[in-house]
Residue frames relative to the residue before (quaternion, step in Angstrom):
aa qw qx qy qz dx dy dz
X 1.0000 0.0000 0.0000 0.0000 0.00 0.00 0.00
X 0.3550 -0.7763 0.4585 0.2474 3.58 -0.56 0.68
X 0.4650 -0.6097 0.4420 0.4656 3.71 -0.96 0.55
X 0.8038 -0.3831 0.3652 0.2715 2.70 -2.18 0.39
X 0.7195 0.3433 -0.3240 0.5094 3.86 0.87 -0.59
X 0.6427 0.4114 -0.4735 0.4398 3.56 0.65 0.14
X 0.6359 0.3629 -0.4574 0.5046 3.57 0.73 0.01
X 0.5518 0.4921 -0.4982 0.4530 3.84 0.40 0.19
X 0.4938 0.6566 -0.2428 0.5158 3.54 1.36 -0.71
X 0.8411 0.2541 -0.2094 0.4290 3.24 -0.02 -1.35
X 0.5975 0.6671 -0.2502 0.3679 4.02 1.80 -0.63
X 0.7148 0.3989 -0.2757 0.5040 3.05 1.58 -0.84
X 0.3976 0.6111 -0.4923 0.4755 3.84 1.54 0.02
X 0.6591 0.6000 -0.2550 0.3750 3.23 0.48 -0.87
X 0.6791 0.5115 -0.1432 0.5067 3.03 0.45 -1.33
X 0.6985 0.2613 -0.3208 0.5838 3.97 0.58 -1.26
X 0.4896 0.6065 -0.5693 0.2614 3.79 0.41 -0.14
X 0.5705 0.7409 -0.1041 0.3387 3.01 1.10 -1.80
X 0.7752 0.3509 -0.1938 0.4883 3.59 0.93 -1.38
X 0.5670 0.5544 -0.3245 0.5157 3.08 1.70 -0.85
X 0.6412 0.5292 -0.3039 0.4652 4.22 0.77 0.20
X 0.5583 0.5625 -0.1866 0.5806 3.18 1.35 -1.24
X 0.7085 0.4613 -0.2051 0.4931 3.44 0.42 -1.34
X 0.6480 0.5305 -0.3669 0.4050 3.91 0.68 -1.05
X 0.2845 -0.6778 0.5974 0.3205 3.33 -1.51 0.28
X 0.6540 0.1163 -0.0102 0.7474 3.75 1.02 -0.63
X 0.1260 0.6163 -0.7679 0.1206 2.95 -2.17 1.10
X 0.0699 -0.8083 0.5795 0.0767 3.43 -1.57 0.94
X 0.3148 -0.8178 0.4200 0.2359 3.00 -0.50 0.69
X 0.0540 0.8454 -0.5312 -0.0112 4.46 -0.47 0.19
X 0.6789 -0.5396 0.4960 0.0431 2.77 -1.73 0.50
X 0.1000 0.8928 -0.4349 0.0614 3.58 1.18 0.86
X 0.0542 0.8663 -0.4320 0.2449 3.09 0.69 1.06
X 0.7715 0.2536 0.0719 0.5791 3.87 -0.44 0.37
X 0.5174 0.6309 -0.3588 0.4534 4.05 1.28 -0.57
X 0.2987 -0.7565 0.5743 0.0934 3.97 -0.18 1.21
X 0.7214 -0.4645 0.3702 0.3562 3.25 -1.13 0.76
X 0.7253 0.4282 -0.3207 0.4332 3.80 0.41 -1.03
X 0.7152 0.4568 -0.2339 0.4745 3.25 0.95 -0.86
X 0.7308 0.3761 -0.3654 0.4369 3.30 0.97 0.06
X 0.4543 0.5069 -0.5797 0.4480 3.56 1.46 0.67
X 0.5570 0.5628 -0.4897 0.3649 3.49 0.67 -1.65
X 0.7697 0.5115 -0.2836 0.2560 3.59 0.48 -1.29
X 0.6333 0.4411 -0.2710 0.5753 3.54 1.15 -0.59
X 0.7162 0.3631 -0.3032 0.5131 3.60 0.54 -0.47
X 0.5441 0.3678 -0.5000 0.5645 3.99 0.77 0.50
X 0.7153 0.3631 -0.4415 0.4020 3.88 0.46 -0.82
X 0.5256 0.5117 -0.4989 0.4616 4.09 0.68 -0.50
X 0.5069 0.6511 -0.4007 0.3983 3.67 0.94 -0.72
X 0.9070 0.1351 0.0043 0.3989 3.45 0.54 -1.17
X 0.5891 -0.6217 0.2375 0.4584 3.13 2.01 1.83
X 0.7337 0.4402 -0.4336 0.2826 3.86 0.69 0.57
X 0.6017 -0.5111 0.5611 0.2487 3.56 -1.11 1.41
X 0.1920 0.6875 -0.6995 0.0345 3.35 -1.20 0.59
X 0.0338 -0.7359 0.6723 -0.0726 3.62 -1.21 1.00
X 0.3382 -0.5757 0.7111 0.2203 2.86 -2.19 0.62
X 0.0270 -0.8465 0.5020 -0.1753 3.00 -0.95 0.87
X 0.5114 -0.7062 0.3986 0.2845 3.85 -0.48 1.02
X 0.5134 -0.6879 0.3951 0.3273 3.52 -0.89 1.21
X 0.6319 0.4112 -0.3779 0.5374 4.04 0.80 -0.41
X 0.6675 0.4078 -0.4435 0.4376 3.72 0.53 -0.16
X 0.7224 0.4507 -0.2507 0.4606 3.70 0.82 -0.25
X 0.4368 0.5744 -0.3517 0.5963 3.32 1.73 -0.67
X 0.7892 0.3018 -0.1846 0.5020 3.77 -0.06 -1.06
X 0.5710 0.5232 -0.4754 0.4174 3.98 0.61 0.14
X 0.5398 0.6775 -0.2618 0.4255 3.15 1.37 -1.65
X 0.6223 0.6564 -0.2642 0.3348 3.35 0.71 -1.57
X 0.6763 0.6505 -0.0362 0.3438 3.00 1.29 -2.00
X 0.8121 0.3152 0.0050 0.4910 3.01 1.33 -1.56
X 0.4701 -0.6108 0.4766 0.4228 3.62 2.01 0.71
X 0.7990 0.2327 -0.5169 0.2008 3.49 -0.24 0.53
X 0.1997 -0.7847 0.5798 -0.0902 2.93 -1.10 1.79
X 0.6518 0.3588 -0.4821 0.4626 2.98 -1.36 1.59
X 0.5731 0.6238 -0.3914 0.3595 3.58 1.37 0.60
X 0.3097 0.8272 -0.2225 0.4128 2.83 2.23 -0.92
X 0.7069 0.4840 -0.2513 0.4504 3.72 0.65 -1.12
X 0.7066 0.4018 -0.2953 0.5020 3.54 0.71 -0.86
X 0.7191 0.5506 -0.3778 0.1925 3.80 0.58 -0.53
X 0.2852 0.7318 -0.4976 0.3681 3.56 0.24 1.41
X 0.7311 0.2166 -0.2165 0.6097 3.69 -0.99 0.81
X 0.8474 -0.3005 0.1710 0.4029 3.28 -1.70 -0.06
X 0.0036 0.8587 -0.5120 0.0226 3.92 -0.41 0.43
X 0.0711 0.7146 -0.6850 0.1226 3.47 -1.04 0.93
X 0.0733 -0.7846 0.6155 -0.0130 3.56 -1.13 0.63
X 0.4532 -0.7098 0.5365 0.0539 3.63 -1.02 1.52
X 0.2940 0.8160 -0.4843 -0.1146 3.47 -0.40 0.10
X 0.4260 -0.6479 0.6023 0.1896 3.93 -1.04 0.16
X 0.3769 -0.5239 0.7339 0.2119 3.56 -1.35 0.88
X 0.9642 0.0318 0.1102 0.2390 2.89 -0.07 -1.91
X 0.6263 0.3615 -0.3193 0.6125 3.74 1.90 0.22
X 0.2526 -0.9054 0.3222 0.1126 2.57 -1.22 1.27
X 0.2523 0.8200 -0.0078 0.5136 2.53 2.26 0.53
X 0.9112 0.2773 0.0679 0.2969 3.13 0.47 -1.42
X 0.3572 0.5892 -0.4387 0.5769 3.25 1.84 1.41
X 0.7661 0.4970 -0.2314 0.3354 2.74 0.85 -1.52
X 0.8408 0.2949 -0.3024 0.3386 2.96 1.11 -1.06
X 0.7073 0.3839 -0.4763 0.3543 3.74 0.82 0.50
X 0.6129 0.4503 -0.4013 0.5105 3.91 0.97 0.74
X 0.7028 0.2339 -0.5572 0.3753 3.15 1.25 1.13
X 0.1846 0.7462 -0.4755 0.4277 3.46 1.76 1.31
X 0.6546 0.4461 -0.2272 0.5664 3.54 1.16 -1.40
X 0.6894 0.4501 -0.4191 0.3827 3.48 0.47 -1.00
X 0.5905 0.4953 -0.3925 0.5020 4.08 0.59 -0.90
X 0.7190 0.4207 -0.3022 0.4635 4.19 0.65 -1.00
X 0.6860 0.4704 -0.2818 0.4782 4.03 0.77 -0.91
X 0.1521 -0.6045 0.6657 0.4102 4.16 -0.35 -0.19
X 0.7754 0.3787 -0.3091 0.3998 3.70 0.36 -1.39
X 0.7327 0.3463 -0.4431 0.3832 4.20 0.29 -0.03
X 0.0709 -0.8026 0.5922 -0.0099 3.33 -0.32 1.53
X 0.6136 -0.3121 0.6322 0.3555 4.01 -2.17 0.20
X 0.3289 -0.6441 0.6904 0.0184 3.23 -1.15 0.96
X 0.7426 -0.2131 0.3726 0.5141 3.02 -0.41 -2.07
X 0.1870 0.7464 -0.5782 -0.2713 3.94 -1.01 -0.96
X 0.4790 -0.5355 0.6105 0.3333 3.24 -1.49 -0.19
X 0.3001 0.6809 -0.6352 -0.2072 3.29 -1.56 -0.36
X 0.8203 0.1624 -0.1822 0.5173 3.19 -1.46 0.98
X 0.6109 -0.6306 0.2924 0.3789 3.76 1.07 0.63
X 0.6414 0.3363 -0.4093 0.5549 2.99 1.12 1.24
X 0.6659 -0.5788 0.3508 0.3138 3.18 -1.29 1.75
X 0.0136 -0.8829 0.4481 0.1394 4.19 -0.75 -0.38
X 0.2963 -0.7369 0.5129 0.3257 3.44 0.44 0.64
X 0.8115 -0.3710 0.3023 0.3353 2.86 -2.50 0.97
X 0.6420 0.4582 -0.4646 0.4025 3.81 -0.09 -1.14
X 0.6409 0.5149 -0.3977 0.4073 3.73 0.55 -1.04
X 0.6833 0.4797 -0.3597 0.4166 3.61 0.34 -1.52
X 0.4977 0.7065 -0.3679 0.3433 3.99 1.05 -0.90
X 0.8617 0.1917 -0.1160 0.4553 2.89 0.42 -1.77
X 0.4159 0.5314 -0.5806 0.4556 3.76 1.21 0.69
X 0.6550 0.5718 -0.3608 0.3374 3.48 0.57 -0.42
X 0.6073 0.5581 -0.2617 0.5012 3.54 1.23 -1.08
X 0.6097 0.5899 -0.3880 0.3602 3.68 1.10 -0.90
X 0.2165 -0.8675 0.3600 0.2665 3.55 -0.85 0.53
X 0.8117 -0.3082 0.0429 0.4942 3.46 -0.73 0.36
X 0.5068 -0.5497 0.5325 0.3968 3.71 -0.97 -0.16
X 0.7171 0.3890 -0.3753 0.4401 3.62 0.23 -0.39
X 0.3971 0.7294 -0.2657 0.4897 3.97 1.79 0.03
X 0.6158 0.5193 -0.0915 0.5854 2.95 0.70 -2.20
X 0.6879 0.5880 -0.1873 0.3822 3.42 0.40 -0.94
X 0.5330 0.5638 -0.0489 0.6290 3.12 0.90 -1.13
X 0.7410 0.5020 -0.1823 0.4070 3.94 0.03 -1.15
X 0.8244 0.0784 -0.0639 0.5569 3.27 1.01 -1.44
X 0.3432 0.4303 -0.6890 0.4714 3.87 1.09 1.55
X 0.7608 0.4888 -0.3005 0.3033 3.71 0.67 -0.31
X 0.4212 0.6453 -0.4246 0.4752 3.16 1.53 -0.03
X 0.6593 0.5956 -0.2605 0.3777 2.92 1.12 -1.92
X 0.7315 0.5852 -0.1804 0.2999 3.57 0.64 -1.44
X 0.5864 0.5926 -0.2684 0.4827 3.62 1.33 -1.13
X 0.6225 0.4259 -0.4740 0.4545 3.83 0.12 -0.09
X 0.6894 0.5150 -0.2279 0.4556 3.75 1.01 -1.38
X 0.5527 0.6034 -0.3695 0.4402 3.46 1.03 -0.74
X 0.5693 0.6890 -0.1843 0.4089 3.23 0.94 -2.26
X 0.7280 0.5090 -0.1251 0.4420 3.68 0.61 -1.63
X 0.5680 0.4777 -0.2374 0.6268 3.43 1.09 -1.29
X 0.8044 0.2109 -0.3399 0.4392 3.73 -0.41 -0.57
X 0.4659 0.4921 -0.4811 0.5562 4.17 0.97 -0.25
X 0.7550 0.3402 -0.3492 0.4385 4.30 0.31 -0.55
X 0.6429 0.4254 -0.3851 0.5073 3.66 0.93 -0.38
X 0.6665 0.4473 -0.4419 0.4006 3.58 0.63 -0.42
X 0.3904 0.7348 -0.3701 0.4132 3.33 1.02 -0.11
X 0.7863 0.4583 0.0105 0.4142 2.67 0.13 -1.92
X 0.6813 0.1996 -0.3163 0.6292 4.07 0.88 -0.03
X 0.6300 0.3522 -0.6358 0.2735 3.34 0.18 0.15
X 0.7514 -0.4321 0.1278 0.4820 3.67 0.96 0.11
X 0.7746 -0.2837 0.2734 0.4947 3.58 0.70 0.83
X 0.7268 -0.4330 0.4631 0.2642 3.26 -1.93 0.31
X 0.6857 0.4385 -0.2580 0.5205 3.68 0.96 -1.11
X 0.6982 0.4285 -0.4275 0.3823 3.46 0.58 -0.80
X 0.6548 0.5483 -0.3388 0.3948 3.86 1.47 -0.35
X 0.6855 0.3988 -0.3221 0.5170 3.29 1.22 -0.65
X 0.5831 0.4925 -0.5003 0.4088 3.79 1.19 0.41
X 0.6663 0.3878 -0.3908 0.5029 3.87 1.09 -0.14
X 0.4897 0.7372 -0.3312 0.3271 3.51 0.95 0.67
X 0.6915 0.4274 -0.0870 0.5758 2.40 1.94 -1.52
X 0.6076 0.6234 -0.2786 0.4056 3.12 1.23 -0.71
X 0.6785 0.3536 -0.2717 0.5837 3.58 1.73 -0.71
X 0.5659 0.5782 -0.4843 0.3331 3.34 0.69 0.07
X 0.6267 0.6103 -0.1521 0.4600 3.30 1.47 -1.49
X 0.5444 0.5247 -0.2875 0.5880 3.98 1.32 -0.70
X 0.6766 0.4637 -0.2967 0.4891 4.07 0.99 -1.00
X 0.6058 0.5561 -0.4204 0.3835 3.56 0.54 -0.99
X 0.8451 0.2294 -0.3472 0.3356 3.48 0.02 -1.00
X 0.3698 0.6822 -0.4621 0.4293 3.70 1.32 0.08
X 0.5454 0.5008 -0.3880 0.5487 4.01 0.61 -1.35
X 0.8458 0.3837 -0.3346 0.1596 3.64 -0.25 -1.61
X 0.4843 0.6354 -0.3832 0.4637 3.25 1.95 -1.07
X 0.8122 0.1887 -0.3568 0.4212 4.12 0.10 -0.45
X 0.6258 0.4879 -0.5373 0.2856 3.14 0.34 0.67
């Protein structure tokens, strides 16, 4: 039976685990199995990269946080070697560099994840991974934004060398003035 201060120990892990889930917006959980030391700095020092906490962590202490934090159905996956990634504030960015390692490692496999306090199967965690970054996404739609103005800018500069405003409204008239007597001839 363990003493009384290691279970206060092992209650209040729990417990901060718990807020730290509750608090997360995305989290995955894996199998870091087989994962060599080097690869498991590169790996922690790309996920701090992208503001996500990652721990190893005992399956009954994460089993019984989970509990804590309502997400059921994570329980099932929590067996053998376990660690779990989580994000305050991307939701993105577990998934999409621990399933880089997972495609390089045979033995460090995707367990489970959550997002937004709700478990998500594997196909989901996939196609978070494929998504690209937010500062990308970003990027994408200032350029959406930008391409009409651009478009506009090069429609005024082309103007402008072929010889000014007058020199356009003089080949206007000049084609209008070529149409007129065409119109009258079929009528």
């Amino acid at each position: 039976m363990p003493s009384e201060k290691v279970l206060e120990a092992k209650k209040a892990l729990v417990a901060e685990l718990a807020e730290r889930l509750k608090a997360s917006v995305s989290g995955i959980v894996v199998n870091y199995e087989g994962i060599s030391v080097a690869d498991d700095t590169a790996l922690r020092k790309e996920l701090r990269e992208c503001d996500v906490k990652y721990t190893v962590v005992k399956n009954t202490m994460l089993g019984r946080a989970c509990e804590e934090a309502g997400l059921a159905g994570l329980e099932d996956v929590l067996e053998g070697t376990t660690a779990i990634a989580t994000s305050e504030t991307d939701y993105t960015g577990a998934a999409r560099v621990l399933s880089k390692y997972a495609k390089d490692i045979d033995t460090f496999a995707i367990k489970s994840g959550f997002l937004d306090g709700e478990v998500i199967d594997m196909d989901k965690i996939n196609a978070l991974a494929k998504l690209p970054t937010r500062e990308v996404l970003l990027a994408n739609v200032l350029g959406a934004f930008q391409a009409p103005i651009a478009s506009f800018a090069r429609g005024v500069q082309a103007i402008v060398d072929k010889g000014g405003v007058e020199a356009c409204l003089a080949d206007k008239e000049n084609a209008d003035a070529e149409e007129a007597p065409a119109e009258e001839a079929a009528e």
